[in-house]
GUMAR-494364 format. One line per 10 residues: their letters; for each residue x, y, z of C-alpha. Coordinates in pm, whole numbers. Layout:
N
a	X:Y:Z | ...
END
This chain:
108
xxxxxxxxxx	-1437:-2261:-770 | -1374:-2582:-955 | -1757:-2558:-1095 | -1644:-2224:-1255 | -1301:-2292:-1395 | -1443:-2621:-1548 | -1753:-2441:-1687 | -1484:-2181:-1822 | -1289:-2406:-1976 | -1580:-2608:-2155
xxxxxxxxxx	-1770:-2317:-2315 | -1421:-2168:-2394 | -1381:-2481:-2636 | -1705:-2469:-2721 | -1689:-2125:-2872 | -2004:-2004:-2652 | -1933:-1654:-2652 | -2265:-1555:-2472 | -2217:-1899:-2222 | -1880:-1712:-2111
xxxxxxxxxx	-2072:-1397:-2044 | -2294:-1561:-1855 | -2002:-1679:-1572 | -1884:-1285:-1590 | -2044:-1014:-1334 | -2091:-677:-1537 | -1753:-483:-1391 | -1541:-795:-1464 | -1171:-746:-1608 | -923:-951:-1781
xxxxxxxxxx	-606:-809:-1719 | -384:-1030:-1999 | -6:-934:-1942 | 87:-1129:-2256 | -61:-904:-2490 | -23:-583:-2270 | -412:-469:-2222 | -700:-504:-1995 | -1051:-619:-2097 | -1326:-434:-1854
xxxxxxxxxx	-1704:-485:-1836 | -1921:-729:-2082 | -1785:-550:-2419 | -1422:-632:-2292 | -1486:-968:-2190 | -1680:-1021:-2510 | -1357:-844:-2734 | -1146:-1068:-2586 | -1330:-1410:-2625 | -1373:-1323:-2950
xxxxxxxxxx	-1013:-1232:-3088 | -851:-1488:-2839 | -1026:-1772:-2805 | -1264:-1786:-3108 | -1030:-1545:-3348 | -698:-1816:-3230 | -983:-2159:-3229 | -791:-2178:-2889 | -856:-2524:-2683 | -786:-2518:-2394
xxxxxxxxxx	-711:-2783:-2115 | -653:-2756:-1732 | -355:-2889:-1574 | -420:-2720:-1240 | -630:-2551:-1004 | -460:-2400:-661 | -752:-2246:-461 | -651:-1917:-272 | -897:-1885:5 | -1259:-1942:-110
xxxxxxxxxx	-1265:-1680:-363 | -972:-1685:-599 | -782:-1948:-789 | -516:-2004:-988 | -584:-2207:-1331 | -249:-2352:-1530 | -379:-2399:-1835 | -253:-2571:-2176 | -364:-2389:-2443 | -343:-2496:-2851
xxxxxxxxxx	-499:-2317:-3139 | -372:-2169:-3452 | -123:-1958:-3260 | 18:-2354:-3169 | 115:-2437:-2782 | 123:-2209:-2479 | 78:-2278:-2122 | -46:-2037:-1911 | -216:-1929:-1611 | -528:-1778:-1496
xxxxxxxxxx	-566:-1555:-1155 | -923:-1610:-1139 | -1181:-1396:-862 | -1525:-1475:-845 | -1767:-1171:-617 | -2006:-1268:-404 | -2272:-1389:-623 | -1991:-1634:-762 | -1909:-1457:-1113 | -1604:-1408:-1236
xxxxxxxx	-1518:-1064:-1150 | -1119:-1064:-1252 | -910:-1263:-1442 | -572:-1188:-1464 | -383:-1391:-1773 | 22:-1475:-1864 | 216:-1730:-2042 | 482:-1920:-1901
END
């Protein structure tokens, strides 16, 4: 789990839009509760790399990682772009084959 969050978290900041893809399995969802809509499949995941992460230039940073059982996590994360400072967290799921299948994002 930490091999995923920290591979997140680096091609997040590296604006590697396809590189984030790759950690996704193909009926992955980001369920974001701070802007109120879910992200499914590739094109969601893509759509919401691109408008939050690249659109915002967000960095982010990990603070901590609480493992729930061998398959889910939960990241806090510090996040700064041109929206300025958030911290968050991260619900994060990997399947079977160890891809992120769900992601469920809020703000503190």
């Amino acid at each position: 789990m930490d091999k995923i969050v920290d591979t997140f978290i680096e091609t997040a900041n590296a604006f590697d839009v396809e590189g984030i893809l790759a950690l996704f399995g193909s009926k992955a969802v980001i369920e974001d509760a701070s802007v109120g809509q879910s992200f499914a499949g590739k094109a969601g995941v893509r759509r919401y790399v691109q408008e939050f992460f690249v659109g915002y230039k967000t960095m982010s940073k990990l603070l901590s990682l609480e493992r729930i059982g061998d398959c889910s996590a939960i990241a806090r994360i510090d996040f700064t772009g041109n929206f300025g400072h958030e911290i968050g967290s991260l619900r994060i799921r990997i399947d079977s084959a160890g891809l992120i299948e769900r992601i469920d994002a809020d703000l503190e």
